[in-house]
C-alpha positions as CSV (number, residue, x, y, z in Angstrom):
1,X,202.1,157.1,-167.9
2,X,202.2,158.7,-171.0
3,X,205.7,159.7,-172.8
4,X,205.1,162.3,-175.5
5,X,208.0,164.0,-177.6
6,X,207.0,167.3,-179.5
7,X,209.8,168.3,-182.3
8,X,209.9,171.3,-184.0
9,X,212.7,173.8,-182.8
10,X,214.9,176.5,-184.6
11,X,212.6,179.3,-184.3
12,X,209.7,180.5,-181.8
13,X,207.4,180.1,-185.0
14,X,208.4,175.7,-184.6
15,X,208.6,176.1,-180.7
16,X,206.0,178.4,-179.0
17,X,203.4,176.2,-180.4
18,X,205.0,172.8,-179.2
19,X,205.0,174.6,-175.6
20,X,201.3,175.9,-175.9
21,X,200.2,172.2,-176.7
22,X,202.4,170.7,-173.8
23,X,201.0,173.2,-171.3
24,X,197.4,172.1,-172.3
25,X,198.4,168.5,-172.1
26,X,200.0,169.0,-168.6
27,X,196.7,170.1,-167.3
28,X,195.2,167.0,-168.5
29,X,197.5,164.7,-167.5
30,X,199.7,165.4,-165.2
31,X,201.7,162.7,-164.5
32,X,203.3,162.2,-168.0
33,X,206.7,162.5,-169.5
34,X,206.8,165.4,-171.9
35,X,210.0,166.4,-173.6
36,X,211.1,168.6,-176.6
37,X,213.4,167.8,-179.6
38,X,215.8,170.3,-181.0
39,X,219.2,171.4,-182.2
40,X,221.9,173.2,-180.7
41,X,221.6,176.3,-183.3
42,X,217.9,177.1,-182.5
43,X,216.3,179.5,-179.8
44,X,214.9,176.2,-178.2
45,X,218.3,175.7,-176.5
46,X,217.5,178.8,-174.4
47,X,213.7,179.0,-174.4
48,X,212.6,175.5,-173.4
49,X,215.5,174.9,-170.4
50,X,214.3,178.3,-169.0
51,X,210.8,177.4,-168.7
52,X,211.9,174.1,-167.5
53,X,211.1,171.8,-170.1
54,X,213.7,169.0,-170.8
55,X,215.1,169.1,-174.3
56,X,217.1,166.9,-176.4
57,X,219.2,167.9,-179.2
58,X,220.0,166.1,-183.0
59,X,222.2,167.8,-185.3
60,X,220.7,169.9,-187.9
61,X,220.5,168.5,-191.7
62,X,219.4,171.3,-193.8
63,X,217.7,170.0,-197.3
64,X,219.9,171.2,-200.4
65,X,218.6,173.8,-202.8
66,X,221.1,173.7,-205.4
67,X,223.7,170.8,-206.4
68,X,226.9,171.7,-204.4
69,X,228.7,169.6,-201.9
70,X,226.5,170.0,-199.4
71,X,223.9,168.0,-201.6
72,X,226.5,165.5,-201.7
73,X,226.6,165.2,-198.2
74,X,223.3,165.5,-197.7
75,X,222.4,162.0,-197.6
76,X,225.3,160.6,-195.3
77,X,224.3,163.7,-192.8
78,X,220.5,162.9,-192.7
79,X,221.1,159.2,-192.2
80,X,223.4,160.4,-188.9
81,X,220.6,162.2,-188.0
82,X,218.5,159.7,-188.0
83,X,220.3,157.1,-186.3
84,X,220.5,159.4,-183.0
85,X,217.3,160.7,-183.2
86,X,216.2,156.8,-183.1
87,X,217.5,156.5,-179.9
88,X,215.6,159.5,-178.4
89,X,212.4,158.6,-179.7
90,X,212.7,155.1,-179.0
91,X,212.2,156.3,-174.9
92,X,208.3,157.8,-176.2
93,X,205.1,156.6,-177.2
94,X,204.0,159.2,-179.1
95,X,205.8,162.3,-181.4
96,X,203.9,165.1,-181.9
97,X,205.8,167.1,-184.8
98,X,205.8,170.6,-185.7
99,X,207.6,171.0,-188.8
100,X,211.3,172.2,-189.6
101,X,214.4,170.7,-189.9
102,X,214.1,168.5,-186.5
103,X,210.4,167.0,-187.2
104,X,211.6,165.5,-190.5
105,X,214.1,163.4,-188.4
106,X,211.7,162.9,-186.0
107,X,209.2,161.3,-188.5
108,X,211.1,159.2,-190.2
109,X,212.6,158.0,-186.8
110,X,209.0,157.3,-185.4
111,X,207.9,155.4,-189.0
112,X,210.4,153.0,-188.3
113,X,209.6,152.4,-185.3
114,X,206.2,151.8,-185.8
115,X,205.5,154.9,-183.2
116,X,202.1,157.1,-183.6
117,X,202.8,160.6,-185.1
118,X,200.7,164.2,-185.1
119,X,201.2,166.7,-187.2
120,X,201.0,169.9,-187.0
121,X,201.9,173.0,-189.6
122,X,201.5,176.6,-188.8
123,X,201.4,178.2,-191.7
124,X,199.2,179.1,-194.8
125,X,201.7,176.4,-197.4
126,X,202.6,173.9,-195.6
127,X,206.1,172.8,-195.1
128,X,207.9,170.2,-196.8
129,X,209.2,168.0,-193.5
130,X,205.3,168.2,-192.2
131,X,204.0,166.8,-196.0
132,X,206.0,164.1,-195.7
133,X,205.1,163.2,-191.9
134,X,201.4,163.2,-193.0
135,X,202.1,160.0,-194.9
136,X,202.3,158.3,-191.5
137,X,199.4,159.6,-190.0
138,X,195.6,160.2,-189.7
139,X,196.2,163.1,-187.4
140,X,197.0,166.1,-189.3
141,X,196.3,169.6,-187.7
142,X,196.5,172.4,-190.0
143,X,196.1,176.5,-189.1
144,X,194.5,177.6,-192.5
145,X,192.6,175.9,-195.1
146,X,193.7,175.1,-199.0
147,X,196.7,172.8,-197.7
148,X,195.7,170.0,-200.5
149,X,196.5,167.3,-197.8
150,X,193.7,164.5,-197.5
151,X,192.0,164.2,-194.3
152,X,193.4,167.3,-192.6
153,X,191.4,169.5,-189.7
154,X,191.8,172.8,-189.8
155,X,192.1,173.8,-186.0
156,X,194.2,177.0,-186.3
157,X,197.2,178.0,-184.4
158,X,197.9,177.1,-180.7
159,X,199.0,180.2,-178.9
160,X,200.9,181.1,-175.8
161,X,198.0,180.7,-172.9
162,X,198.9,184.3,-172.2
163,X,197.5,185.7,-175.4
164,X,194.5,183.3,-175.1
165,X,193.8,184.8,-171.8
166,X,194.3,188.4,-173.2
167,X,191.8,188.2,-175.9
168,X,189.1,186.3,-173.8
169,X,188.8,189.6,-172.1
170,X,185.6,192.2,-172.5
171,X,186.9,196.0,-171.8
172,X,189.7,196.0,-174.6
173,X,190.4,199.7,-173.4
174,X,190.8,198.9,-170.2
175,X,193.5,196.2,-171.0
176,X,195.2,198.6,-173.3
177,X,195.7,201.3,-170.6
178,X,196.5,198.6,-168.1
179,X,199.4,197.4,-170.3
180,X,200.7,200.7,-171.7
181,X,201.1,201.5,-167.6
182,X,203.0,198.1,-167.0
183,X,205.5,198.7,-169.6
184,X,205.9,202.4,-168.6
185,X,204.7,204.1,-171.6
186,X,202.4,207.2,-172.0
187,X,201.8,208.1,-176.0
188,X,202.2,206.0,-179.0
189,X,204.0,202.3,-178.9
190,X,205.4,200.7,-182.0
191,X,206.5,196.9,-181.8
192,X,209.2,195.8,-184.0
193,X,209.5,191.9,-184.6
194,X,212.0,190.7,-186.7
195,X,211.0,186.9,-185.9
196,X,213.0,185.2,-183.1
197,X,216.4,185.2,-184.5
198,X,216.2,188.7,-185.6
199,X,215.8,190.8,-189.0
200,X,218.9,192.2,-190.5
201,X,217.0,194.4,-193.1
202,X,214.8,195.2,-190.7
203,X,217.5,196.4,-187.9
204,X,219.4,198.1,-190.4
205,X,215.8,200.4,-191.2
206,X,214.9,200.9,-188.1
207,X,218.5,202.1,-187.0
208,X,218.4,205.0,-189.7
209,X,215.1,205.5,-188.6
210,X,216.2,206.5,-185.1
211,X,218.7,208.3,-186.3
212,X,216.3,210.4,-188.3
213,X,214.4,211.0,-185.8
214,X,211.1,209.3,-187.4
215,X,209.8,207.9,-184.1
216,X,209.8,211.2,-182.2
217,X,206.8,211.3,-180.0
218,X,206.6,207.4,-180.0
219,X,207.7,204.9,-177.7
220,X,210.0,202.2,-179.9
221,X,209.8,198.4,-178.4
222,X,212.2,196.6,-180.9
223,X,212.9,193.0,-180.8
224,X,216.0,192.6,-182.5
225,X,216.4,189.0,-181.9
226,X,218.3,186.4,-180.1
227,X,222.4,186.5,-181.0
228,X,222.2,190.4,-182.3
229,X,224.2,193.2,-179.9
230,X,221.5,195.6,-178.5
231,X,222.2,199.6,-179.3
232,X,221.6,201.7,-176.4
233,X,218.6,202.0,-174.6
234,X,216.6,205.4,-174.6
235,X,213.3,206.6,-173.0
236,X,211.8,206.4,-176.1
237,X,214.0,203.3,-178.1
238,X,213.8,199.8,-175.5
239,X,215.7,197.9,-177.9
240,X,215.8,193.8,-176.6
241,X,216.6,190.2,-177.5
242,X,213.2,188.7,-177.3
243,X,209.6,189.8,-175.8
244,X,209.0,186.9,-173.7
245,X,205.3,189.0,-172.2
246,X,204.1,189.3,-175.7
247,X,200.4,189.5,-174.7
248,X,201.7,192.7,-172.3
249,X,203.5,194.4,-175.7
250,X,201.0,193.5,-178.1
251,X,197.9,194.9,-176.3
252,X,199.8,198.0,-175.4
253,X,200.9,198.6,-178.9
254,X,199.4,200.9,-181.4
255,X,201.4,199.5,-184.5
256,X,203.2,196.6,-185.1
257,X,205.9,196.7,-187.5
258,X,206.5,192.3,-188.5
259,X,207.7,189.3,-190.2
260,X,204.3,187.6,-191.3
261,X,205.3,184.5,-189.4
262,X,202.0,182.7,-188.8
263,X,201.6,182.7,-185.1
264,X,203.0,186.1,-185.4
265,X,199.2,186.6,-187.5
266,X,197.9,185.2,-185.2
267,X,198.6,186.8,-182.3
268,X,198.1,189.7,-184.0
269,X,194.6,188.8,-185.2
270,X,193.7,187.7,-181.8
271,X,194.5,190.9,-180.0
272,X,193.6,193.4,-182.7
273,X,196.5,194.8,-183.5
274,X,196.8,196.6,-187.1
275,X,200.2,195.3,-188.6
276,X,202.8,196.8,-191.4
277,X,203.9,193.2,-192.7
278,X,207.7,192.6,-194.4
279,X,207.4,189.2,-195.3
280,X,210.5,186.8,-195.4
281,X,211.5,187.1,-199.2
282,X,213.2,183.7,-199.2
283,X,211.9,180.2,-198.2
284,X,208.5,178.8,-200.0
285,X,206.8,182.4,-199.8
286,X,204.4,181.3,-196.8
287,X,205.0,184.2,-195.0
288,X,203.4,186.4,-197.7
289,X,200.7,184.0,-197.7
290,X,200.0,184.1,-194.1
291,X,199.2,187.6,-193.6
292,X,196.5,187.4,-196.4
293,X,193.9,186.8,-193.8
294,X,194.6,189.8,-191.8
295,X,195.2,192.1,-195.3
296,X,192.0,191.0,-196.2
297,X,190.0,192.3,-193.3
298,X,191.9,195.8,-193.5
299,X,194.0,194.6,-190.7
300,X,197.8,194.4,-192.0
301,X,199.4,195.3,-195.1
302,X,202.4,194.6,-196.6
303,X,205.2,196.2,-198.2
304,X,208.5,194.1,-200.1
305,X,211.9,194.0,-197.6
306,X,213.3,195.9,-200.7
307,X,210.8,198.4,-200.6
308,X,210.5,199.1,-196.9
309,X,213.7,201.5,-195.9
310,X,213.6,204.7,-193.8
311,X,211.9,207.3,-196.2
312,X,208.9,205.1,-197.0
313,X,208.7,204.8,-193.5
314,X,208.7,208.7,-192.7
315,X,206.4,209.2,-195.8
316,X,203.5,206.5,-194.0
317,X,204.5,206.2,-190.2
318,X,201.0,208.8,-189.4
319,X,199.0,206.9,-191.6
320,X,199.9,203.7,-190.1
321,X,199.6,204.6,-186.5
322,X,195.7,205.8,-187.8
323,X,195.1,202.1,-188.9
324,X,195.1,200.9,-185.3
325,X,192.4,199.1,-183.5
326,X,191.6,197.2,-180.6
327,X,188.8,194.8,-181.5
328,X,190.2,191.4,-182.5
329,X,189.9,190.2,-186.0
330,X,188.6,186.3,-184.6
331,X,190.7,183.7,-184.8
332,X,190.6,180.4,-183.6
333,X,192.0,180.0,-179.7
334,X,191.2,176.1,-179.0
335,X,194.1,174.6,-181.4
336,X,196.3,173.6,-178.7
337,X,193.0,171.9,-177.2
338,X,192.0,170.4,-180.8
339,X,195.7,168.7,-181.1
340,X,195.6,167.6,-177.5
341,X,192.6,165.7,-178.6
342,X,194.4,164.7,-180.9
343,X,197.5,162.8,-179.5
344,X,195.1,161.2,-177.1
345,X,193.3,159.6,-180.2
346,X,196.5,158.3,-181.7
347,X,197.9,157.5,-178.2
């Protein structure tokens, strides 16, 4: 038997793709010990118990940007870290990392124990945490090209078997009308995703918007994200946490208003959905760099969080809705197979 830890939590950006790999490793092998690694802050806490995965937590060391006392702590906070996340990944043979605060942990926990390491990074730069796991492996999976590590495969994105299943389909209009009927809605749908934990700048537009009225004759789903109150519900306004059936909301949707997280692209790209893109203006600017793919191909563009408030949207909201198609751009849907293949190398 097998024992196989996948870290990367915080977000569903770090987590969705863990689970998508850990389905297709359950197929294969059934009789293993998978488990996830995480912190008590992240969405992980919720997601992964819920879908009955068994998750252990580390405390969460954020990197310093600036000197401050946090940078002074930094060191004496990471070494904690460490020292308990030794003790979880001494119990497996194998971690299978996914960048974010808990893989770097997790990487430096499995070097010194001499433990076999994947890596994986989802978006278009990759992430400082995953750059310093590839040093102890041969196993790098990357989703886009240009990542200026050595020896890295590009396999793409794993995503949720659910989407994979919805874009291996032939009738696209069929699928559309099926889901508009399973979520109830008759005319227009515009998705709102603010990312997992939410959008502030986003919430606070599309809360002027409805009280504009700029969505009249549309039906609003809007993710608002994990820990934010939900305004009331209307016939035409379904504000909620999190979409957990995103391959239901996405083929039913017209117009996708988004953070440019990468499996966000990519689920995007992979159903054919046209996309108004705010990108995350702080971090290393991958988000902006992620939806480059899809703006390319006349499938997304993007607009600055300062720049995107409630007139621009009135001024552009019948243009965007025009953008919409249902063929799929093409993107890859065998990642979580490709990185399956390749724990069982290192294992």
């Amino acid at each position: 038997m097998n024992r196989i830890l996948f870290a990367g939590g915080g977000t569903a950006g770090h987590i969705e793709p863990a689970w998508a790999v850990s389905e297709v490793w359950r197929q294969k092998h059934p009789g293993d010990e998978l488990a996830f690694l995480g912190t008590k802050n992240g969405l992980e806490v919720t997601l992964i118990p819920d879908r009955g995965g068994k998750l252990f937590l580390i405390p969460k060391v954020v990197a310093p940007r600036k000197v401050n006392l946090d940078a002074i702590l930094f060191p004496i906070k990471l070494l904690n870290s460490i020292i308990k996340t030794i003790s979880i990944v001494r119990q497996f043979d194998v971690v299978v990392g996914f960048g974010g605060y808990v893989a770097g942990s997790a990487y430096i926990a499995a070097a010194l124990l001499r433990k076999p390491i994947v890596v994986h990074d989802q978006n278009a730069k990759v992430g400082l945490a995953n750059r310093f796991g590839a040093i102890f492996t041969k196993e790098i999976a990357l989703a886009y090209d240009n990542s200026g590590i050595s020896g890295a495969r590009v396999v793409g994105n794993p995503l949720k078997k659910e989407i994979v299943a919805a874009a291996n389909q032939s009738d696209w209009v069929a699928a559309r009308n099926n889901a508009k009927s399973k979520l109830g809605v008759t005319g227009n749908l515009i998705l709102i995703l603010g990312g997992s934990t939410g959008s502030q700048a986003i919430n606070k537009v599309i809360e002027a918007a409805n009280r504009e009225k700029i969505f009249e004759n549309c039906t609003v789903i809007h993710s608002l994200g994990k820990d934010n109150q939900l305004p009331q519900i209307t016939d035409t306004y379904r504000p909620v946490n999190y979409i957990e059936d995103m391959a239901t909301a996405l083929l039913a949707a017209d117009l996708v208003i988004s953070r440019s997280g990468a499996i966000a692209c990519n689920e995007f790209a992979a159903l054919g959905k046209y996309a108004l893109f705010i990108p995350l203006p702080i971090g290393n600017g991958e988000q902006a760099l992620n939806a480059d793919e899809l703006v390319l191909a006349h499938k997304a563009e993007v607009i600055e969080q300062g720049k995107f408030d409630s007139y621009w949207l009135s001024s552009n909201l019948a243009r965007l809705l025009k953008q919409g198609g249902a063929e799929p751009l093409g993107t890859s849907l065998n990642a979580a197979e490709q990185i399956t293949e390749c724990i069982e190398r290192v294992i």
